[in-house]
C-alpha positions as CSV (number, residue, x, y, z in Angstrom):
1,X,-0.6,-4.5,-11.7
2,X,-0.5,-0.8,-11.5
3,X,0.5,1.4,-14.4
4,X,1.8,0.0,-17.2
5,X,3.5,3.3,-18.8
6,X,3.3,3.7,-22.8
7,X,0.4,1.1,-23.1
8,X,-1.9,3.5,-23.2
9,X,-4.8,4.0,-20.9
10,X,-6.6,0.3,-21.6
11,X,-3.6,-1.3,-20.2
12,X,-3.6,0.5,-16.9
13,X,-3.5,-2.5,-14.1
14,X,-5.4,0.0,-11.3
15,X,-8.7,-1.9,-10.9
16,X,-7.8,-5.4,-9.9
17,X,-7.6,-5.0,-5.9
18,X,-11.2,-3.7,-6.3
19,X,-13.2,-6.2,-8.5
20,X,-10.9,-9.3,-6.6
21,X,-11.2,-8.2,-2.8
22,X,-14.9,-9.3,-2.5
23,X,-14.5,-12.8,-3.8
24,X,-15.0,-15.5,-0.7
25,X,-12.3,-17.0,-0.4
26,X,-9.7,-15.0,-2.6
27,X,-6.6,-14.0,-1.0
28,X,-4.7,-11.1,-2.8
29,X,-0.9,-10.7,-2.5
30,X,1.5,-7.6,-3.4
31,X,5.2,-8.8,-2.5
32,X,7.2,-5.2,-2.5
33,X,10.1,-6.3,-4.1
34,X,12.1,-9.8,-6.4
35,X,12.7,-11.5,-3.0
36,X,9.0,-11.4,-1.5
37,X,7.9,-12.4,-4.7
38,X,10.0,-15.7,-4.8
39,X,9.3,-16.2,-1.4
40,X,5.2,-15.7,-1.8
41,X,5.2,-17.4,-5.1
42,X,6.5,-20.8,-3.4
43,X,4.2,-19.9,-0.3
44,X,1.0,-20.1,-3.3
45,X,1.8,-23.3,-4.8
46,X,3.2,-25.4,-2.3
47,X,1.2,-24.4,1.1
48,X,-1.7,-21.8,0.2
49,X,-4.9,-23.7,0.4
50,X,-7.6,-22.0,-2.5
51,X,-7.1,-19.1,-5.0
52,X,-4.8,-16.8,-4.7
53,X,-4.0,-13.8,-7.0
54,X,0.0,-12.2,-6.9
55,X,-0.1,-8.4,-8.0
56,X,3.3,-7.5,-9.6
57,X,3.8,-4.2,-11.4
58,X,5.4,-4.0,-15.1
59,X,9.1,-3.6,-15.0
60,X,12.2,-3.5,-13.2
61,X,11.1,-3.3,-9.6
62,X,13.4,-3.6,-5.8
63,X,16.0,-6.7,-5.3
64,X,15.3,-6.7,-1.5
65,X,14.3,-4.1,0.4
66,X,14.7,-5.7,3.9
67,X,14.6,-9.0,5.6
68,X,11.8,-11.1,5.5
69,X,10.2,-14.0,7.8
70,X,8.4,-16.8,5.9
71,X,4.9,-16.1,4.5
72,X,2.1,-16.7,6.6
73,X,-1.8,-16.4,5.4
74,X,-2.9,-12.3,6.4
75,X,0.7,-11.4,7.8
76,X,1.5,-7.8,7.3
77,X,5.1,-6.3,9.0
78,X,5.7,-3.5,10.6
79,X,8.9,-1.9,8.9
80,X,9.8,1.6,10.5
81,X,8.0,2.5,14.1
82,X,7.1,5.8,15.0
83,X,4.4,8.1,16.8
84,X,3.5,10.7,14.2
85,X,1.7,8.4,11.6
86,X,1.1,5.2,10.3
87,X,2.0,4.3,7.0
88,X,0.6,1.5,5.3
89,X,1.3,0.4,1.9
90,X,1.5,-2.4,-1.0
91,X,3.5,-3.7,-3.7
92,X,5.8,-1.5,-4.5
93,X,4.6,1.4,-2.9
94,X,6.4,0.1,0.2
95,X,9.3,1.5,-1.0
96,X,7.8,4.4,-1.8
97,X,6.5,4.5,1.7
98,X,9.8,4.1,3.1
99,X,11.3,7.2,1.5
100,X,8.6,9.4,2.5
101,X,9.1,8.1,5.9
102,X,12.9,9.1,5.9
103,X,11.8,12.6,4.4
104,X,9.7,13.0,7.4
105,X,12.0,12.0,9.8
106,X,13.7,14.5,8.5
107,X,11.4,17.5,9.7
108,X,11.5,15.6,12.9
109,X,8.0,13.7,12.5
110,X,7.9,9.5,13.0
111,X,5.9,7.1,11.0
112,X,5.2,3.4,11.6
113,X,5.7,2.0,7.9
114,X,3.2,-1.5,7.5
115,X,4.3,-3.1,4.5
116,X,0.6,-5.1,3.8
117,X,1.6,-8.3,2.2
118,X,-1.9,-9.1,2.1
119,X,-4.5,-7.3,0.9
120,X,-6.6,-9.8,1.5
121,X,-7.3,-11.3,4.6
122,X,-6.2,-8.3,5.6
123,X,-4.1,-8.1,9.0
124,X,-6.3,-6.0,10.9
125,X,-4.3,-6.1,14.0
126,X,-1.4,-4.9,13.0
127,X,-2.9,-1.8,11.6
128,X,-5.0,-1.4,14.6
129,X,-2.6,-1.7,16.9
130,X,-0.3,1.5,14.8
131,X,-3.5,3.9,14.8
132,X,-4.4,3.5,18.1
133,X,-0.8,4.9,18.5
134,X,-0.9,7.3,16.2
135,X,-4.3,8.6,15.3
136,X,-3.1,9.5,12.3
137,X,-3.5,6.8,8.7
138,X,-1.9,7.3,5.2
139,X,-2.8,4.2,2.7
140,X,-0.4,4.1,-0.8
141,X,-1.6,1.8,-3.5
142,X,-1.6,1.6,-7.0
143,X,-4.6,0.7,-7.6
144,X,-7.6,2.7,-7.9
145,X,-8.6,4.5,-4.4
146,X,-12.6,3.0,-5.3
147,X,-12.9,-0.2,-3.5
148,X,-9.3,-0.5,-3.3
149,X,-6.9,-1.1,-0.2
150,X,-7.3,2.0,1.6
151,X,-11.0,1.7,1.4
152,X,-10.8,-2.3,2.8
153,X,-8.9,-0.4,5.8
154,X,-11.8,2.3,6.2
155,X,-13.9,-0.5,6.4
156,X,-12.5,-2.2,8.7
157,X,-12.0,0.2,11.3
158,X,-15.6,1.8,10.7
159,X,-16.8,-1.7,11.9
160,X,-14.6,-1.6,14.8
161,X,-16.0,1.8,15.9
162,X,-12.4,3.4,15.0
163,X,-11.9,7.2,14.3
164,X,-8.7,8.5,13.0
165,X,-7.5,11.1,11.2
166,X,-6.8,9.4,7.2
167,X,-5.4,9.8,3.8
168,X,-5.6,7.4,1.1
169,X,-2.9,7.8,-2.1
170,X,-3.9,6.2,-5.2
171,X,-5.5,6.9,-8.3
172,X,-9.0,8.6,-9.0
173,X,-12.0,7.1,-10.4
174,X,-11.1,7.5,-14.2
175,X,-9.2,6.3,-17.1
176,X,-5.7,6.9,-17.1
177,X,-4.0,7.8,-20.2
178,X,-0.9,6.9,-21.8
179,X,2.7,8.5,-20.1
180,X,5.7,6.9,-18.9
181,X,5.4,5.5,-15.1
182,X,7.3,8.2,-13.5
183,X,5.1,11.1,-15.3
184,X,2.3,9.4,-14.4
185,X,3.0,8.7,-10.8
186,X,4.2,12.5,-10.7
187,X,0.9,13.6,-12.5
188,X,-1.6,11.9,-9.2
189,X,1.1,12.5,-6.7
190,X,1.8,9.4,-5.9
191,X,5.8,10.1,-6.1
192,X,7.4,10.3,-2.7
193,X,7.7,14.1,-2.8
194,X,4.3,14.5,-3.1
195,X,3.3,11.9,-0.7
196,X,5.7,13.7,1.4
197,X,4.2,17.2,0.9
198,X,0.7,16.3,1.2
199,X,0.9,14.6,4.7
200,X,3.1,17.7,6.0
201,X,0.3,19.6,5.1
202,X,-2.0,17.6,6.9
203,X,0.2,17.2,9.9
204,X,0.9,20.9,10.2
205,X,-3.2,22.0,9.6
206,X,-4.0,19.6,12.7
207,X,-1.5,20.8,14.9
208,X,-3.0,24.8,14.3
């Protein structure tokens, strides 16, 4: 899942959360680093009951980022709290999500950091819960932003009557051509610097 690097722009694994979220029944899994996906692997063949799809991007990824319970069906975790913004991501964006909140906590801003396990069922709750603190939502995925986790999010707290202030980071509706991961990820701004720059901006706009 994700990009791929030097496959070349047929390879690119950005569409999958989109054409696999509106299947009944289909849960959809990004573990953010080796240790979650050991632990969700064993979770899909010994206790999940139907399909089940496990994202993992191409290459080296994380050993373990942090501690983590046992896998239960929809469970996301809150990773970092904070009042400034909330932060969710997947896969190994969570990482990524991570960084950018230390680079803000730099500046002196807070982020709650929700790493989404699931993508689907989605743990609604949890993400609730953070917004209604915050007011403020950033989604990181890499996946295509169309129909993708950010926009399961939107949809969610549309039908809940929610309005916050949101950002979703992924990539565009288009074909993306060949380039190593990192220029790539550099290219859409999906590198933690960027992340980082784009929600100062947005941050520091709302406060004028």
């Amino acid at each position: 899942a994700g990009i791929v690097g030097e496959d070349g722009e047929t390879h690119q694994g950005i569409y999958d959360i989109s054409f696999l979220r509106h299947i009944p029944n289909m849960a959809v899994v990004a573990p953010c680093d080796y240790n979650e996906l050991a632990k969700i692997l064993e979770y899909a063949v010994l206790e999940h009951d139907g399909p089940i799809a496990i994202r993992y991007p191409r290459g080296a990824g994380a050993e373990k980022l942090f501690d983590t319970p046992d896998v239960k069906l929809g469970q996301s975790l809150l990773i970092g709290e904070g009042g400034d913004v909330t932060i969710a991501a997947v896969g190994n964006k969570v990482g990524v999500a991570l960084e950018v909140a230390e680079k803000l906590k730099k500046v002196g801003l807070s982020a709650d950091v929700i790493y989404c396990r699931f993508i689907k069922p989605l743990d609604s709750n949890t993400i609730i819960n953070s917004i209604q603190k915050t007011k403020r939502l950033v989604t990181i995925e890499d996946n295509t932003i169309e129909g993708g986790f950010g926009s399961r999010i939107l949809e969610t707290i549309n039908q809940k009557g929610i309005n916050v202030k949101t950002r979703m980071f992924g990539y565009p509706d288009a074909f993306i051509p060949h380039g190593s991961t990192k220029e790539l990820t550099h290219i859409y701004r999906l590198d933690p610097d960027s992340i980082f720059n784009d929600i100062l901006k947005e941050i520091s706009k709302s406060r004028i």
